[in-house]
N, C-alpha and C positions, 0 to 999 in steps of 0.2 A: 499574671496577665489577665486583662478582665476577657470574658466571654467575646463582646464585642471586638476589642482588640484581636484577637486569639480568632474571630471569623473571617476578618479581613485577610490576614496570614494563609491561613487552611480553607480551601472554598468547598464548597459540596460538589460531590460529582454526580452527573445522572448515568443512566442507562449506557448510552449512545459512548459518553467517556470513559469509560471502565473499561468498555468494548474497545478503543481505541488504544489503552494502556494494556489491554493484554496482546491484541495485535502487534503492537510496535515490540513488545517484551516475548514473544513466540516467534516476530520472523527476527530477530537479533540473535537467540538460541541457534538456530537453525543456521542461519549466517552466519554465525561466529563457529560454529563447529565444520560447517563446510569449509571455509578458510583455512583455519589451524591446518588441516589433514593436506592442507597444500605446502610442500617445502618450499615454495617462490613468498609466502608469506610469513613476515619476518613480525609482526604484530598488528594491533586492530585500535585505531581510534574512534570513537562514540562521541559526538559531541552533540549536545542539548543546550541552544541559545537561548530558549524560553521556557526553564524547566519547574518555574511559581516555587512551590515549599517542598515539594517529594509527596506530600500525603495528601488524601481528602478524608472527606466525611460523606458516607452513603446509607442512609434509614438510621442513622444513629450508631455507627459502627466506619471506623478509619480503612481508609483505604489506601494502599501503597502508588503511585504515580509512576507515568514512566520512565525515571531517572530513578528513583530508589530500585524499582523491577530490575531495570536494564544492569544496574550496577552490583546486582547481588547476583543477577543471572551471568555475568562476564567475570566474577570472582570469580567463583566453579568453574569457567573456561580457561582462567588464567591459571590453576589449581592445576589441569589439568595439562597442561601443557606448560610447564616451567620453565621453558627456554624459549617462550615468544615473551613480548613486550603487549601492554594491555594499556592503552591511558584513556579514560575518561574526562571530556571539558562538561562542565556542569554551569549554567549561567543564570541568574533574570536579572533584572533590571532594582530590585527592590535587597535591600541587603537584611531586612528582617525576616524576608521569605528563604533566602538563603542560608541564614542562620537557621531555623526551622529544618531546611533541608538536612543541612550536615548532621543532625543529631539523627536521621534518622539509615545515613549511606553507613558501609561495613570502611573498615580501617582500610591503609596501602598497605601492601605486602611487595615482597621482592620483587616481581614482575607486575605489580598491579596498583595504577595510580588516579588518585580519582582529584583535579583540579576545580575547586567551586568558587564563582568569580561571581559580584554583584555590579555588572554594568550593562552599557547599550550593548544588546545582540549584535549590530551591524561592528560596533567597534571588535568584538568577539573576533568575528568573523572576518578583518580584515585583517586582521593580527595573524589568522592558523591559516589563512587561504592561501594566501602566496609562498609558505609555508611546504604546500605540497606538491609545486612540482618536481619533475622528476625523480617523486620516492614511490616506484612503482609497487617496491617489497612492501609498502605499509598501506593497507587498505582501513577507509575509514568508512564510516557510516554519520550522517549528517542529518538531525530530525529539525526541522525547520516547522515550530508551531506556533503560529501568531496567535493573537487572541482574535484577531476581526480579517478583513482579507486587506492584509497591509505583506506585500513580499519586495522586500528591496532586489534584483536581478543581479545587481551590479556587482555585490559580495555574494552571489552564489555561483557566477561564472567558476572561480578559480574550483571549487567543488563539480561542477557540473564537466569539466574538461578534463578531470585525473581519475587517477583510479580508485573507483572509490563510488559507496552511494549515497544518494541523496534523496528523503524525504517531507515530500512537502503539504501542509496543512491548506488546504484552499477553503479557506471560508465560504463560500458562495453566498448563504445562507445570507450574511451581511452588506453583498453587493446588490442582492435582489431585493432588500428592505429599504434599502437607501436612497439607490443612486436615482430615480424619480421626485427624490424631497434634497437631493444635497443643492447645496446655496452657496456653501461657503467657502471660499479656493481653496483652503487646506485641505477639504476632504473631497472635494475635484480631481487635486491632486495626488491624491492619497493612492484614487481609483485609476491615474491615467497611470502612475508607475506600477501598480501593482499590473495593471492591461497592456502597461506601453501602448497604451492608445490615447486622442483626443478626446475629452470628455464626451464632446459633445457625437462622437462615435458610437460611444456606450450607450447613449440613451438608448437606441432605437432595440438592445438585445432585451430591454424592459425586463422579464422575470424569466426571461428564457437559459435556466441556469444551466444548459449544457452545451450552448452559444458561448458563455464566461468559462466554459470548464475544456472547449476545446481552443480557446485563446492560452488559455494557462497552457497545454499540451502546444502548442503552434512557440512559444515562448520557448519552452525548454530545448526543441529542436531547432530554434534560429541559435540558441546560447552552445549547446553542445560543441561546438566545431565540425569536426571533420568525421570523426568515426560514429562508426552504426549506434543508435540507441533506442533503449526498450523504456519506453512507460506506461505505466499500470496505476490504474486508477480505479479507488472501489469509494462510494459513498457511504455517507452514514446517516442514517434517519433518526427523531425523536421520536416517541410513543406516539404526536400525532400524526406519524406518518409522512412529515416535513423532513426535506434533506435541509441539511447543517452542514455539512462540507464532505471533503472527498481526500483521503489518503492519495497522494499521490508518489509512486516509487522511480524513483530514476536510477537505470542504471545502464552501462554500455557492455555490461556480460549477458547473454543470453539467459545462464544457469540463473541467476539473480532475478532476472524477471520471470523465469518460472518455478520459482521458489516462492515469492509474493505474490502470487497468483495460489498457489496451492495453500500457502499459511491463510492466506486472506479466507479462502471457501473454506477451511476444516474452522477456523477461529467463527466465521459465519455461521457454522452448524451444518454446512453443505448445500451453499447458495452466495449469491454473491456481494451481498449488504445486509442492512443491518432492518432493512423494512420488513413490516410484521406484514405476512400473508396471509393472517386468521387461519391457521391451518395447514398450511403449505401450499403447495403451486395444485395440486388437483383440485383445491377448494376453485381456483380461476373458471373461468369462461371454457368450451373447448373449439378447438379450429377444426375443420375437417382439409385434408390436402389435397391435390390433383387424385389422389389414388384412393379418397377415401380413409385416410391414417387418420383416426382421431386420438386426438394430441390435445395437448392442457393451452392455453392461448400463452403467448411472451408478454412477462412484464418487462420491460426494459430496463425498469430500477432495480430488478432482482432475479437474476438469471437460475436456475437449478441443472441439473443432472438432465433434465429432461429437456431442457433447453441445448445443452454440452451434443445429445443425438439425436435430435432437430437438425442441427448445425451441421453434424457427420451426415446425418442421412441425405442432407440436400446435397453436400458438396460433394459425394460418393455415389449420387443416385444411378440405379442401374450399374453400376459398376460390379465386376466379377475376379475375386479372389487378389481383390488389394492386399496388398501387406499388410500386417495388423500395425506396424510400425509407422507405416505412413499416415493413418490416423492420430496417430500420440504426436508426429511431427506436425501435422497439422495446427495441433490447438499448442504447439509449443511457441509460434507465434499469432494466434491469437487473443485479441487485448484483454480481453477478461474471460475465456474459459482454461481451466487447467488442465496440465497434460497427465501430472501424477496425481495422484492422493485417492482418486477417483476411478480408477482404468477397470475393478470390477462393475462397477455398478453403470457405467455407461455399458459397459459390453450386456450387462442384464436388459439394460431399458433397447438397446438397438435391437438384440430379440426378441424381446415379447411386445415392443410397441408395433417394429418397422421389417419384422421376419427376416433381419440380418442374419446369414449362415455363419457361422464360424467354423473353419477345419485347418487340417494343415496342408502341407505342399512342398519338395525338396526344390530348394532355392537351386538353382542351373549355373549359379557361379563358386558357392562356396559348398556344392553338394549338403547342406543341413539344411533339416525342416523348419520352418517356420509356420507363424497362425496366418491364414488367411481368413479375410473377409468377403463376400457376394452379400450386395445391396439391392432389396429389391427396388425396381424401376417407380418412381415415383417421389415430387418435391412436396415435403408440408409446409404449411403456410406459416415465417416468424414473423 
């Protein structure tokens, strides 16, 4: 195959996309092992509608994708647990990229099947969707990656109402270049399905990409139906500091969305995107609060640890021998700070930023000690 042929196949990946295949490939680990140890689950479906060749090329050196990741990493899960079922749907649109793929996934084994199709994603997807209801024992996971911001709603319904999660690619990055010069109805309407809005609606969000990224979020909660659900959304920057799009996690289990929340900040390095801060967050600006706290300023596109007891300390302020538990409930539902992975290093930054005490105390209901908290009286400025 000549070179050129052979670039078309294999694309280069940057920065930003490596970061994204190891994300989607660490919280699938992590997922797929919390599951297994569940007896209600009877096995795990992975399907990737838009999954190009499996490999790239990075500085001159191949890199694995996340369908060949996902598939090598849910082997070892299937290995390990012989008596669940494992099947992998594996998709794109192009059958030479597909072929490309296969040469590089591991064999099926007894419990472990890996299906690799070369058609339209939405046809994919209409085929497995109606498919899952009422198999509540079979939990699946659903990476939904476009190339531009094109998300059809309509085949993600039947994934977005079972058990089961779904992850979605939101381009932004392509709506905010656009939609100021589009002309042409195709890609008018390209923009109103992807928004379920009127074109002419969108105009006025102009570059306002977190206007588009809380329409995508307002979308998922009209589709859901009836029961509670969690989403979590982390962006992704390029080296110039431009967001590109936004992982977005859906799920209707609590555990799952703080699960994606904690893979997202350790895969981040211990923050919450992928935007370069020269330094880290102390490099920033600093705020002074009602009381005097000097604190590193909030970025908004990349939260840190120091951000995680900003948050505590406001929402605790003055407060005297909280549960230390009630804290870790706290950021269990909120959208983007995590409750595990982290629980030292906020307990460090609360006392030496904000003179948070920590001790214990015999709980009066179930007579055992517990860790208490006293906050001192005072709100910093996010």
């Amino acid at each position: 195959m000549s070179s050129s042929n052979n670039s078309k196949i294999i694309s280069k990946a940057s920065p930003h996309t490596i970061m994204k295949f190891k994300l989607v490939e660490e919280y699938i680990k992590a997922w797929a092992q919390k599951l297994m140890l569940n007896s209600s689950c009877y096995g795990l479906v992975f399907i990737d509608c838009m999954c190009n060749s499996g490999v790239y090329t990075h500085n001159g050196e191949v890199v694995e994708g996340t369908p060949v990741r996902v598939a090598k990493a849910l082997l070892d899960v299937a290995r390990t647990y012989p008596q669940k079922q494992i099947q992998i749907y594996l998709n794109d649109n192009s059958q030479e990229k597909v072929d490309e793929l296969k040469k590089h996934l591991p064999a099926d084994e007894g419990n472990f099947r890996i299906i690799a199709t070369a058609k339209d994603r939405d046809e994919l997807l209409e085929t497995i969707g109606p498919q899952l209801y009422g198999r509540q024992h079979l939990h699946y996971f659903l990476f939904y990656d476009p190339y531009d911001a094109s998300i059809n709603w309509p085949v993600l319904i039947p994934f977005l109402r079972n058990w089961g999660e779904v992850m979605i690619n939101h381009m932004v990055s392509d709506t905010v270049r656009a939609i100021s010069q589009v002309r042409r109805e195709a890609a008018k309407e390209k923009y109103e399905n992807t928004y379920l809005t009127d074109f002419e609606k969108l105009i006025p969000f102009g570059s306002d990409k977190e206007a588009y990224e809380e329409r995508v979020e307002e979308i998922i909660q009209e589709l859901k139906g009836q029961r509670r659900y969690f989403v979590g959304a982390f962006p992704f920057f390029n080296t110039q500091n431009s967001q590109l799009y936004s992982l977005i996690h859906c799920t209707s289990h609590i555990e799952g969305f703080k699960l994606y929340k904690q893979v997202a900040w350790k895969t981040f390095g211990g923050k919450s995107s992928t935007k370069d801060t020269h330094g880290g967050q102390y490099q920033l600006s600093f705020d002074f609060g009602n009381e005097g706290f000097l604190v590193p300023a909030t970025d908004e596109s990349c939260f840190f640890v120091t951000d995680i007891a900003k948050y505590l300390q406001k929402s605790f302020s003055g407060q005297k021998n909280v549960p230390l538990e009630s804290l870790w409930q706290l950021l269990d539902y909120h959208p983007i700070f995590p409750s595990d992975g982290f629980r030292q290093e906020i307990r460090n930054e609360l006392k030496n930023t904000y003179g948070a005490i920590f001790s214990t105390a015999v709980d009066s209901k179930d007579g055992k000690r517990h860790t208490v908290v006293s906050f001192q009286k005072g709100t910093p400025a996010l």
